[in-house]
mmCIF file as gemmi writes it, N, C-alpha and C atoms, coordinates in Angstrom:
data_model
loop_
_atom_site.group_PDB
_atom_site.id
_atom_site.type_symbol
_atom_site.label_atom_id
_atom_site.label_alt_id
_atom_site.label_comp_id
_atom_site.label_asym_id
_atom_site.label_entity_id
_atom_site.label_seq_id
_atom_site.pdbx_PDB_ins_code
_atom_site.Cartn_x
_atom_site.Cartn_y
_atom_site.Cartn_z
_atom_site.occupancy
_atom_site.B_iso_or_equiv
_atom_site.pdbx_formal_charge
_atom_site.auth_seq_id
_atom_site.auth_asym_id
_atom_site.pdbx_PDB_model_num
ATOM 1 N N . UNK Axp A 1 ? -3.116 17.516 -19.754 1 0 ? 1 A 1
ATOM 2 C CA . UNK Axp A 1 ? -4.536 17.421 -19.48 1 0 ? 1 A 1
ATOM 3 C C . UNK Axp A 1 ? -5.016 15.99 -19.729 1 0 ? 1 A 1
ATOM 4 N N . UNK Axp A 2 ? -4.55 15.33 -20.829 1 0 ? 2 A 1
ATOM 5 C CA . UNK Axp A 2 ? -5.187 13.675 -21.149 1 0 ? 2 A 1
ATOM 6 C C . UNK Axp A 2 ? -4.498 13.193 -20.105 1 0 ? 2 A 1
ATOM 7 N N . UNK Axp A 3 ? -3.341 13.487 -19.645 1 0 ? 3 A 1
ATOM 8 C CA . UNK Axp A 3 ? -2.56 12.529 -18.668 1 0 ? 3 A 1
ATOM 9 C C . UNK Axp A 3 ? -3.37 12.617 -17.187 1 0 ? 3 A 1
ATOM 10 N N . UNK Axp A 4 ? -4.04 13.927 -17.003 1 0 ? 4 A 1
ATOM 11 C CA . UNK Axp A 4 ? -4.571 13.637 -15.885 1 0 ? 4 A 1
ATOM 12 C C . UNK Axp A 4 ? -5.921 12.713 -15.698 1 0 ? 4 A 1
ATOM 13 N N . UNK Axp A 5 ? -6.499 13.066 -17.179 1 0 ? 5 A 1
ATOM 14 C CA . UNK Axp A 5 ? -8.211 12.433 -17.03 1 0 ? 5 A 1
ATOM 15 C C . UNK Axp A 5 ? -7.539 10.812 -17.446 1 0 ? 5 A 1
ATOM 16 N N . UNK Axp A 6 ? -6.72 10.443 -17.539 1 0 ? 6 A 1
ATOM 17 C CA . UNK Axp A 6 ? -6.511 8.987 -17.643 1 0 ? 6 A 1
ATOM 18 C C . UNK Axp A 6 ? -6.056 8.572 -16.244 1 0 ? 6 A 1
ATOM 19 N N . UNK Axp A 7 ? -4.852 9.545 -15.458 1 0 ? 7 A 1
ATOM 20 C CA . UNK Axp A 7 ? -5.028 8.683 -14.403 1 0 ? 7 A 1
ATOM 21 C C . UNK Axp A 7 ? -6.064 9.113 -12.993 1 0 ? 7 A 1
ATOM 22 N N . UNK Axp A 8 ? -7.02 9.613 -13.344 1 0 ? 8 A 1
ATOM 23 C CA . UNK Axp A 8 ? -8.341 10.522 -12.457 1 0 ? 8 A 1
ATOM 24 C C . UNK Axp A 8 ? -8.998 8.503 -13.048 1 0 ? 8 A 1
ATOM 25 N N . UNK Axp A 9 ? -9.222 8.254 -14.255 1 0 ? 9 A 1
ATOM 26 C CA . UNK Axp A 9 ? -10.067 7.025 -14.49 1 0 ? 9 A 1
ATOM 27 C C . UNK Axp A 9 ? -9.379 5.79 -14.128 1 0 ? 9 A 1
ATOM 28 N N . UNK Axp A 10 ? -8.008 5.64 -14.255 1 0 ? 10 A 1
ATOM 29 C CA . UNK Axp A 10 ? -7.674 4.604 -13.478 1 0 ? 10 A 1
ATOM 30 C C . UNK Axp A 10 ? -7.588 4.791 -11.825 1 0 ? 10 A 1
ATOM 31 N N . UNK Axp A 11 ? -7.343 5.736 -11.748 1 0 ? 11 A 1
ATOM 32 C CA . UNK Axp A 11 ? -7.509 5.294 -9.788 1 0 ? 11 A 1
ATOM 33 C C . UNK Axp A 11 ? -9.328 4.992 -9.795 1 0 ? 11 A 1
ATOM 34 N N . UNK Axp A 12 ? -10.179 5.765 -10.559 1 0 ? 12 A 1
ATOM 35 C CA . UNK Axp A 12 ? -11.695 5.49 -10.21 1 0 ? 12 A 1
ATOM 36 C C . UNK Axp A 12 ? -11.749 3.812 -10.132 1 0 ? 12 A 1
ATOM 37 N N . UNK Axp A 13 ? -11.205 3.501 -11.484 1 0 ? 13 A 1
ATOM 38 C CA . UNK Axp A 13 ? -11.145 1.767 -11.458 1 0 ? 13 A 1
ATOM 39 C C . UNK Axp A 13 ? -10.42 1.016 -10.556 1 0 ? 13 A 1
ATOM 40 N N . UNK Axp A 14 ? -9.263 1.581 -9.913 1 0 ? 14 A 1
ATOM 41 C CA . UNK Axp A 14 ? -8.786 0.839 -8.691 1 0 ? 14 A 1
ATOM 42 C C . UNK Axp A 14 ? -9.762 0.841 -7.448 1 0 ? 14 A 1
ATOM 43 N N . UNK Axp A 15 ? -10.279 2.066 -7.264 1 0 ? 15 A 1
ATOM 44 C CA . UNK Axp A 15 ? -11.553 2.619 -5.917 1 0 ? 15 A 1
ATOM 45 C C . UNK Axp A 15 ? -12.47 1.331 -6.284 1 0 ? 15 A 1
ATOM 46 N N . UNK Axp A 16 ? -12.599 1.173 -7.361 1 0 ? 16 A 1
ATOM 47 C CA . UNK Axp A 16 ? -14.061 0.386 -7.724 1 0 ? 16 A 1
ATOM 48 C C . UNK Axp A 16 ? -13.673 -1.167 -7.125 1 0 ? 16 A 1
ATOM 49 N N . UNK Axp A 17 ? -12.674 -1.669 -7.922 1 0 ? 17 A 1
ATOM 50 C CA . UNK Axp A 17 ? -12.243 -3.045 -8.062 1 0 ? 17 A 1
ATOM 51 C C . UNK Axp A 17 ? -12.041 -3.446 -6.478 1 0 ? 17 A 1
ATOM 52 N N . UNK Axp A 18 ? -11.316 -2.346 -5.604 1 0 ? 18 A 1
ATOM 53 C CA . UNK Axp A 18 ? -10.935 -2.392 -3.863 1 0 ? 18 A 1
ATOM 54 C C . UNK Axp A 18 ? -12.084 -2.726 -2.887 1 0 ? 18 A 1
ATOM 55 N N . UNK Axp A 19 ? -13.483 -2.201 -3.732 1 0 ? 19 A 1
ATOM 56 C CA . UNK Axp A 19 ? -14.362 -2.389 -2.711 1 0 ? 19 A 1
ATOM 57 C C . UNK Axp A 19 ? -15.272 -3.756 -2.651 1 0 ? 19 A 1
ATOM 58 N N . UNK Axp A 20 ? -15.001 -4.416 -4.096 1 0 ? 20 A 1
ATOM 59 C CA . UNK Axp A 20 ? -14.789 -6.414 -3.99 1 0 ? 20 A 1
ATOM 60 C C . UNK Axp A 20 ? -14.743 -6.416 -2.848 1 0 ? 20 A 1
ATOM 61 N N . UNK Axp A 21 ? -15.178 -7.467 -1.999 1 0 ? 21 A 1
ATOM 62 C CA . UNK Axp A 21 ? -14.958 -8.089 -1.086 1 0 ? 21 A 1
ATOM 63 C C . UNK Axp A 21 ? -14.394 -9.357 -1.591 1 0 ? 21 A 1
ATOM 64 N N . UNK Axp A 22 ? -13.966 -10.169 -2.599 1 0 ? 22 A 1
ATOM 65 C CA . UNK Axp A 22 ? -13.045 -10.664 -2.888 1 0 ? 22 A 1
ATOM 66 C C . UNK Axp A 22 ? -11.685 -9.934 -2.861 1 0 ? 22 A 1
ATOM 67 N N . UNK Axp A 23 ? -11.41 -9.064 -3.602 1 0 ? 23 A 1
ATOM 68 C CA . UNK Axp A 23 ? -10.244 -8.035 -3.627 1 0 ? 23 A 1
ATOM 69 C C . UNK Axp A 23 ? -10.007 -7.585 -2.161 1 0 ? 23 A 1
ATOM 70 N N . UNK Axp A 24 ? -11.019 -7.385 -1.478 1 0 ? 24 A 1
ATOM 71 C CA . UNK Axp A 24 ? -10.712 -7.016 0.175 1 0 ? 24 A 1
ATOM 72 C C . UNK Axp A 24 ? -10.048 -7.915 0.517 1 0 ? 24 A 1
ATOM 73 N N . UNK Axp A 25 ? -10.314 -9.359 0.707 1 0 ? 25 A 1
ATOM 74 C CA . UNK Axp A 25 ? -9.564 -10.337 1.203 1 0 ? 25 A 1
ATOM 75 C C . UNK Axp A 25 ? -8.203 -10.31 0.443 1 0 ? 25 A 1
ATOM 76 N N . UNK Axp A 26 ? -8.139 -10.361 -0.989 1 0 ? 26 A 1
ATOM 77 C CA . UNK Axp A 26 ? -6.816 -10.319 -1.287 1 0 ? 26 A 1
ATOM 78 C C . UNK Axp A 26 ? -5.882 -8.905 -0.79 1 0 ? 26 A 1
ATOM 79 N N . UNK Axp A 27 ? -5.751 -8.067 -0.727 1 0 ? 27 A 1
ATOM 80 C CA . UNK Axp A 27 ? -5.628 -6.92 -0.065 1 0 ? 27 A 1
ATOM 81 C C . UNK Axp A 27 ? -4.81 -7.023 0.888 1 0 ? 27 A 1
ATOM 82 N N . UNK Axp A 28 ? -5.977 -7.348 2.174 1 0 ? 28 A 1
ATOM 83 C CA . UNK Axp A 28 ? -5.511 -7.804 3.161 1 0 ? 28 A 1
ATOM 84 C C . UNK Axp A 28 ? -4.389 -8.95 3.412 1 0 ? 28 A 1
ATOM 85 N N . UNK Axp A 29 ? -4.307 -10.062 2.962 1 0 ? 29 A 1
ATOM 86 C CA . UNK Axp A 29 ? -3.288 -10.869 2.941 1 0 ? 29 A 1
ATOM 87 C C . UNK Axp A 29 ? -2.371 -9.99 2.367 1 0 ? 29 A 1
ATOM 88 N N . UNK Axp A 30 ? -2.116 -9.332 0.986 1 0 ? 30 A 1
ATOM 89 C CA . UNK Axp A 30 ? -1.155 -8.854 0.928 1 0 ? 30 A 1
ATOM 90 C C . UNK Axp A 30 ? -0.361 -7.958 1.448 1 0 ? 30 A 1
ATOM 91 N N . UNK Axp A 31 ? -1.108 -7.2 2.342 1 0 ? 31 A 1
ATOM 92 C CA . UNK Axp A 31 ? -0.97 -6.034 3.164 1 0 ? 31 A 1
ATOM 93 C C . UNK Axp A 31 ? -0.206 -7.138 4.828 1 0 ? 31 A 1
ATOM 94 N N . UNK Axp A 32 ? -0.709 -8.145 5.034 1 0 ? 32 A 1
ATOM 95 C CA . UNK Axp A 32 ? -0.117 -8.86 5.981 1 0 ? 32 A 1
ATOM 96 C C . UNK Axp A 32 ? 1.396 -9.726 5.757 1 0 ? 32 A 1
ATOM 97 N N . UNK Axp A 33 ? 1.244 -9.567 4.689 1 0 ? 33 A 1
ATOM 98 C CA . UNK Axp A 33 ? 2.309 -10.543 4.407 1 0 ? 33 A 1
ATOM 99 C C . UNK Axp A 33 ? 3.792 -9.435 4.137 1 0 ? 33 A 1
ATOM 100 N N . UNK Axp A 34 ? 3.015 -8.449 3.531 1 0 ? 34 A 1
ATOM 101 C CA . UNK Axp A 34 ? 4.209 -6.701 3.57 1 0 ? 34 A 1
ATOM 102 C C . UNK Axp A 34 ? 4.596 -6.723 5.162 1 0 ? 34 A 1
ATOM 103 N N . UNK Axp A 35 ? 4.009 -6.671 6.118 1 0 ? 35 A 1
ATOM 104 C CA . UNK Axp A 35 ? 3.842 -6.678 7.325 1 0 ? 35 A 1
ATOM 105 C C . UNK Axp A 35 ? 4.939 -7.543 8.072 1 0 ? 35 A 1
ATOM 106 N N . UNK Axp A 36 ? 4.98 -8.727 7.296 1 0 ? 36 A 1
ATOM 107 C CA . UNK Axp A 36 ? 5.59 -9.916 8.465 1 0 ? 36 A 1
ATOM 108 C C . UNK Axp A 36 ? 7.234 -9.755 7.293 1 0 ? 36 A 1
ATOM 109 N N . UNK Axp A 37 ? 7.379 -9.404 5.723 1 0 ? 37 A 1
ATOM 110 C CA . UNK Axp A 37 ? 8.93 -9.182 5.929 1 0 ? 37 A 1
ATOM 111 C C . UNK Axp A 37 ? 9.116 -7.847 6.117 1 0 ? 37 A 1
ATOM 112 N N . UNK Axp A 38 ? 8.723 -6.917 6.572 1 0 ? 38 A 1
ATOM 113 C CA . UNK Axp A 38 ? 9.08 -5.806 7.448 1 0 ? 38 A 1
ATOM 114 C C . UNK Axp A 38 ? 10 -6.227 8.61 1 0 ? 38 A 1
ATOM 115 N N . UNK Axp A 39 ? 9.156 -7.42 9.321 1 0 ? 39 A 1
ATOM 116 C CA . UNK Axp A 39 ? 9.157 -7.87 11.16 1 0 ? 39 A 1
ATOM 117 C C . UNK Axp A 39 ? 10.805 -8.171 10.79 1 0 ? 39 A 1
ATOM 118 N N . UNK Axp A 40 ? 10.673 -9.595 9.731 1 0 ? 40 A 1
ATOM 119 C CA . UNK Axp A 40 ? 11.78 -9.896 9.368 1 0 ? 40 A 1
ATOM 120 C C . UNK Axp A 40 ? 13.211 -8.836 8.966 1 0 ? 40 A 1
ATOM 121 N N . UNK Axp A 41 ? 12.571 -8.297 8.563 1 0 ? 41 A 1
ATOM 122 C CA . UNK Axp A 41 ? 13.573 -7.25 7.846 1 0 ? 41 A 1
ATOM 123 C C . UNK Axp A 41 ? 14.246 -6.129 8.738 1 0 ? 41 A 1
ATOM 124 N N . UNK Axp A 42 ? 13.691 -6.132 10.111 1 0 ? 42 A 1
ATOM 125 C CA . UNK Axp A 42 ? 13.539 -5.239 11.029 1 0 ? 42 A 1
ATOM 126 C C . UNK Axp A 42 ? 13.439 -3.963 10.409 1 0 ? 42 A 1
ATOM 127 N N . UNK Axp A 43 ? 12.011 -3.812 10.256 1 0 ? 43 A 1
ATOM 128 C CA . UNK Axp A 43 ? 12.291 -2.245 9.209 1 0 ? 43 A 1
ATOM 129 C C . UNK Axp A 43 ? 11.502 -1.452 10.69 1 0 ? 43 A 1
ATOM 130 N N . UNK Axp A 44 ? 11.446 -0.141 10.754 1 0 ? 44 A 1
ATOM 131 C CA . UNK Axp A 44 ? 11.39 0.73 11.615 1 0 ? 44 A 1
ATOM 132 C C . UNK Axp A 44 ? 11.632 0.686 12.656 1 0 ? 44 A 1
ATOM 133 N N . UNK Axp A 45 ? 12.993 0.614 12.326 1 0 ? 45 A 1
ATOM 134 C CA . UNK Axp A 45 ? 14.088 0.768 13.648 1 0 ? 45 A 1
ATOM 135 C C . UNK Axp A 45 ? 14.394 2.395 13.385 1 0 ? 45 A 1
ATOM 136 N N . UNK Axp A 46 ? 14.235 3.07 12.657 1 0 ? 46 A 1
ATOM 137 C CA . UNK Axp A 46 ? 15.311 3.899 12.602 1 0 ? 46 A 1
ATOM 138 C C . UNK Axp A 46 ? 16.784 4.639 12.313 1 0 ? 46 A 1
ATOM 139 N N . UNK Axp A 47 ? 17.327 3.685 12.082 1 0 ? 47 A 1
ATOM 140 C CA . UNK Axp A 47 ? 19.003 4.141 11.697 1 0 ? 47 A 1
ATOM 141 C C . UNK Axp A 47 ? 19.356 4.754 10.599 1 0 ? 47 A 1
ATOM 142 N N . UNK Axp A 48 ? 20.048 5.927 10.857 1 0 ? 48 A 1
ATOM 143 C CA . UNK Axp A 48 ? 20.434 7.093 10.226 1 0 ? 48 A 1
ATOM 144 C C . UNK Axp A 48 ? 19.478 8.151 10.012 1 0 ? 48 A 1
ATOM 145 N N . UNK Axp A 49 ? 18.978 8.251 11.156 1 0 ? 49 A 1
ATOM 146 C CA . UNK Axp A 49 ? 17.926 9.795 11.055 1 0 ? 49 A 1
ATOM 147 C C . UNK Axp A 49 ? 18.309 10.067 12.282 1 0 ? 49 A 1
ATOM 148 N N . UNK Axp A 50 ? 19.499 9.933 13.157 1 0 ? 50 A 1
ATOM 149 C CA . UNK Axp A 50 ? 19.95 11.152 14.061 1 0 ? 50 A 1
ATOM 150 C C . UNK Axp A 50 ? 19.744 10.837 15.61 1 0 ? 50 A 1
ATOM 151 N N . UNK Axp A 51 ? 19.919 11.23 16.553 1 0 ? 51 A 1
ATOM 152 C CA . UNK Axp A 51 ? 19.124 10.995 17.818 1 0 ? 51 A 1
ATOM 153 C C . UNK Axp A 51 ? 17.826 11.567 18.024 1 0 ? 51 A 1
ATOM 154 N N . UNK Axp A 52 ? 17.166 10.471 18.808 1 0 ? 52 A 1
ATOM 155 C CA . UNK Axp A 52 ? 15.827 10.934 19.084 1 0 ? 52 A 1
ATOM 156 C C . UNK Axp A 52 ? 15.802 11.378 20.298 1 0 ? 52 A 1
ATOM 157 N N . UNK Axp A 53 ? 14.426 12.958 20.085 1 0 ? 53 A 1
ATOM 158 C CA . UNK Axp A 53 ? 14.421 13.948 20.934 1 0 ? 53 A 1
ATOM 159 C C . UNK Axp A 53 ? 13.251 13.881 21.37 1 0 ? 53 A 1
């Protein structure tokens, strides 16, 4: 029960801190930059989940 009302108050404080529009901008870059070594990384290709139907 404490384990939940602690992390019920930290996600409230993440919700809070996200809607910064400083934190938006950081966010975003980081969310772009996940993005471009994906590209690099060639991630969702697929391989080893079978033929596609």
């Amino acid at each position: 029960m404490l384990r939940k009302a602690l992390m019920s108050g930290i996600a409230a404080k993440v919700i809070q801190e996200a809607r910064k529009p400083q934190n938006q901008a950081k966010i975003k870059e980081f969310i772009a930059k996940i993005g471009e070594q994906n590209k690099k990384q060639g991630g969702g290709r697929g391989y080893g989940r079978g033929p596609v139907r």
